[in-house]
Backbone as CSV, one residue per row, in Angstrom:
resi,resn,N_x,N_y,N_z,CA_x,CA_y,CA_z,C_x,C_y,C_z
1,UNK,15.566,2.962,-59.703,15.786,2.721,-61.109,15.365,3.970,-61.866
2,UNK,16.306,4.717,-62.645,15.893,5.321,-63.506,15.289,5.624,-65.288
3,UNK,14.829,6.602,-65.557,14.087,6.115,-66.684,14.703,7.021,-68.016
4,UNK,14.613,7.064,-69.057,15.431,7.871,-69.990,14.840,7.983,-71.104
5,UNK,14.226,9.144,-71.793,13.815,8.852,-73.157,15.047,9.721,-73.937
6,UNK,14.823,8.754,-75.104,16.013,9.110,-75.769,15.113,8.907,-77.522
7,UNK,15.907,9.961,-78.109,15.320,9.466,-79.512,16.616,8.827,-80.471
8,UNK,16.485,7.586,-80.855,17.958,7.262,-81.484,17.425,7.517,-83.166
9,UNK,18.463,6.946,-83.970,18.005,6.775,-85.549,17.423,4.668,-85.808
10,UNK,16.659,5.240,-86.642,15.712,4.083,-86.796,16.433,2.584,-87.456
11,UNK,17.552,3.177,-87.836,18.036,1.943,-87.929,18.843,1.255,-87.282
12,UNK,19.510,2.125,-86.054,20.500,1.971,-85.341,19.439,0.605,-84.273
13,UNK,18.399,1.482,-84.127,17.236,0.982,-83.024,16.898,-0.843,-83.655
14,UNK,16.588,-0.848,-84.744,15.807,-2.076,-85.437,17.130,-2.627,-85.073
15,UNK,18.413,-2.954,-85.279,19.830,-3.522,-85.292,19.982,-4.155,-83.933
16,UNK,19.809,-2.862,-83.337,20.046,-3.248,-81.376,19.183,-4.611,-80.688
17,UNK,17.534,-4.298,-81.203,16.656,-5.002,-80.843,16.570,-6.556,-81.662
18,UNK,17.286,-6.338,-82.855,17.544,-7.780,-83.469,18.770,-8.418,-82.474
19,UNK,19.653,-7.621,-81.658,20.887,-8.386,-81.336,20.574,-8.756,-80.204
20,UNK,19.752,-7.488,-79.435,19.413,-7.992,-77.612,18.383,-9.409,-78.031
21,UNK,17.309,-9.655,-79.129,16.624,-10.617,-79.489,17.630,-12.046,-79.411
22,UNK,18.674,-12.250,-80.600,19.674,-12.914,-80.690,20.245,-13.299,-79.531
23,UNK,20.817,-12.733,-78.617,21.287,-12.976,-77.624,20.695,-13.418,-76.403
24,UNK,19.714,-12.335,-75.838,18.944,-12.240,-74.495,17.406,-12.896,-74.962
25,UNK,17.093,-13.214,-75.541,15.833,-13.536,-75.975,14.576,-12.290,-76.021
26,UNK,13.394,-12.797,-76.022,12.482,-12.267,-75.997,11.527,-11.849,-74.885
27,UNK,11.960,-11.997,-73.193,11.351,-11.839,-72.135,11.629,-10.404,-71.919
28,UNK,10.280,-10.255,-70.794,10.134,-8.889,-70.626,11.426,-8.247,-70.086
29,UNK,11.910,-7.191,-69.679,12.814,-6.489,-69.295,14.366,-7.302,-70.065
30,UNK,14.577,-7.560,-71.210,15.682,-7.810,-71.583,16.270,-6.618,-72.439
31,UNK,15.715,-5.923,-73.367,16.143,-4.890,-73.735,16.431,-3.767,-72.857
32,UNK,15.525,-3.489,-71.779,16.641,-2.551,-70.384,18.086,-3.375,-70.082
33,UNK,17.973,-4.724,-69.942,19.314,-5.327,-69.471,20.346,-4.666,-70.822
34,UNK,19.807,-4.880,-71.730,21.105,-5.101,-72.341,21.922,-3.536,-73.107
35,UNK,20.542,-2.488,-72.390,20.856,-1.258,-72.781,21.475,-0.371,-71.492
36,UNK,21.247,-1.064,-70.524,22.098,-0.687,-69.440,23.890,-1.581,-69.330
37,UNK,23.537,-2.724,-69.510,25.024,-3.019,-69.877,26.102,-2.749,-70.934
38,UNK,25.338,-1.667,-72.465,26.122,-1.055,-73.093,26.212,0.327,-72.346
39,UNK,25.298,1.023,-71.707,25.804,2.273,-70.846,26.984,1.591,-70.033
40,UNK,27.051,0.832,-69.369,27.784,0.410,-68.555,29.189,0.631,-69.187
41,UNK,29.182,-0.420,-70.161,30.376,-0.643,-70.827,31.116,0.875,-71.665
42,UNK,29.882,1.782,-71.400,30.829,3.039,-72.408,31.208,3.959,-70.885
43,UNK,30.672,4.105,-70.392,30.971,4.510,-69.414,32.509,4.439,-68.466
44,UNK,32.754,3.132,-68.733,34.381,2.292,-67.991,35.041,2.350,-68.811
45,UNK,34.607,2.447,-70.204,35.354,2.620,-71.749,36.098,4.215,-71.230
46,UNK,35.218,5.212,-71.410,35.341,6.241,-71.096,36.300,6.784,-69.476
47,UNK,35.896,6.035,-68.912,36.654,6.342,-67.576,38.148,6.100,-67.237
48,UNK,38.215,4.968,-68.258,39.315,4.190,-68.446,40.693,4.864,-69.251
49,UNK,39.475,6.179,-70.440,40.575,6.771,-71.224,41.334,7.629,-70.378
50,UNK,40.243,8.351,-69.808,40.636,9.474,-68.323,42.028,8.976,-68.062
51,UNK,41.868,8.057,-66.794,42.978,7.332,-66.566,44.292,7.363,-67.085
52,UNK,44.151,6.861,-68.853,45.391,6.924,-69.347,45.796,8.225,-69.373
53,UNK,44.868,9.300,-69.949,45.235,10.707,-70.137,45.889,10.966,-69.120
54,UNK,45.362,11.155,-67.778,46.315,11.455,-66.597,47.615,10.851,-66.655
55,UNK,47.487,9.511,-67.011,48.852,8.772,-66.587,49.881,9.639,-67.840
56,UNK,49.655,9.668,-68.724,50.183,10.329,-70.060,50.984,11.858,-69.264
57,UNK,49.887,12.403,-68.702,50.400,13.611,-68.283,51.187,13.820,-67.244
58,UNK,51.198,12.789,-66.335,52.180,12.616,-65.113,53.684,12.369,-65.821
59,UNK,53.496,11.384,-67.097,55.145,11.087,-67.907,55.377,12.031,-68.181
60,UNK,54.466,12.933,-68.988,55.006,14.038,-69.586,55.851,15.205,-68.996
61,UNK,55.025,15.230,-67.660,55.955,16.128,-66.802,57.274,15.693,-65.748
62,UNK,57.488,14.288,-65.985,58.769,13.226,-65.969,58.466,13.304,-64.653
63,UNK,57.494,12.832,-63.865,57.195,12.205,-62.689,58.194,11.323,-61.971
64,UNK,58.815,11.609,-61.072,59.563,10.900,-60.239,59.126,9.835,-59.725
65,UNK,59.279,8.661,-60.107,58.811,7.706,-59.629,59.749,6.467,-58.128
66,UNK,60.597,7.861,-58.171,61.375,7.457,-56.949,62.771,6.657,-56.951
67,UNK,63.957,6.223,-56.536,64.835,5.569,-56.360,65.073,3.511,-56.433
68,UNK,65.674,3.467,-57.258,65.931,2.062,-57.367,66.381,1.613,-56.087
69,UNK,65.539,0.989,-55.585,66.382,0.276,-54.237,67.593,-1.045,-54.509
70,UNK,67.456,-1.403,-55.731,68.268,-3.167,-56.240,68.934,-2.631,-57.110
71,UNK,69.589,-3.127,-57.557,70.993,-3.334,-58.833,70.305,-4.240,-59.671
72,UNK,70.094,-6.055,-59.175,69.667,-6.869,-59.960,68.670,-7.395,-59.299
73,UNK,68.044,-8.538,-60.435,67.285,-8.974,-59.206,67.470,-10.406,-58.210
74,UNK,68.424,-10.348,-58.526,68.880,-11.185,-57.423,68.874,-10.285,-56.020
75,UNK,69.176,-9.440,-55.772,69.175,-8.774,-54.753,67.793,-8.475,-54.339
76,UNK,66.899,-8.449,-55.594,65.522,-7.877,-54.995,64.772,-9.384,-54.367
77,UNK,65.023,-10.633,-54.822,64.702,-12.002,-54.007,65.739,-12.335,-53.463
78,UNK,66.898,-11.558,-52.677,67.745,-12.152,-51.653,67.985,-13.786,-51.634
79,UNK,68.770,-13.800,-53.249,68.805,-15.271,-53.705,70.309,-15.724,-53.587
């Protein structure tokens, strides 16, 4: 487990700790939970944009995505 000091702004901080309160209650280690599950969440946020960017850039350079094997789709469920 790692550890992190960070200095945020004081009101951002009082806001956070009213919501992890609201939500997660008041037991020990709930404000790590719930400050590791917003890292979490920016993190896949972030990883996720990656992703599109690439995909963006593969269209852009009109990526072959290969040959239609069907006409309709009846042919593609051999109906």
């Amino acid at each position: 487990m790692g550890t992190i000091t960070v200095n945020i702004k004081d009101d951002v901080e009082k806001e956070f700790r009213m919501v992890v309160r609201s939500v997660h209650g008041t037991r020990k280690g709930e404000l790590g939970k719930a400050l590791t599950e917003a890292m979490k969440k920016w993190v896949d946020e972030k990883k996720q944009k990656k992703i599109a960017q690439e995909a963006f850039k593969l269209l852009e350079l009109k990526f072959d995505f290969g040959k239609r094997l069907y006409r309709n789709r009846d042919e593609l469920h051999e109906r």
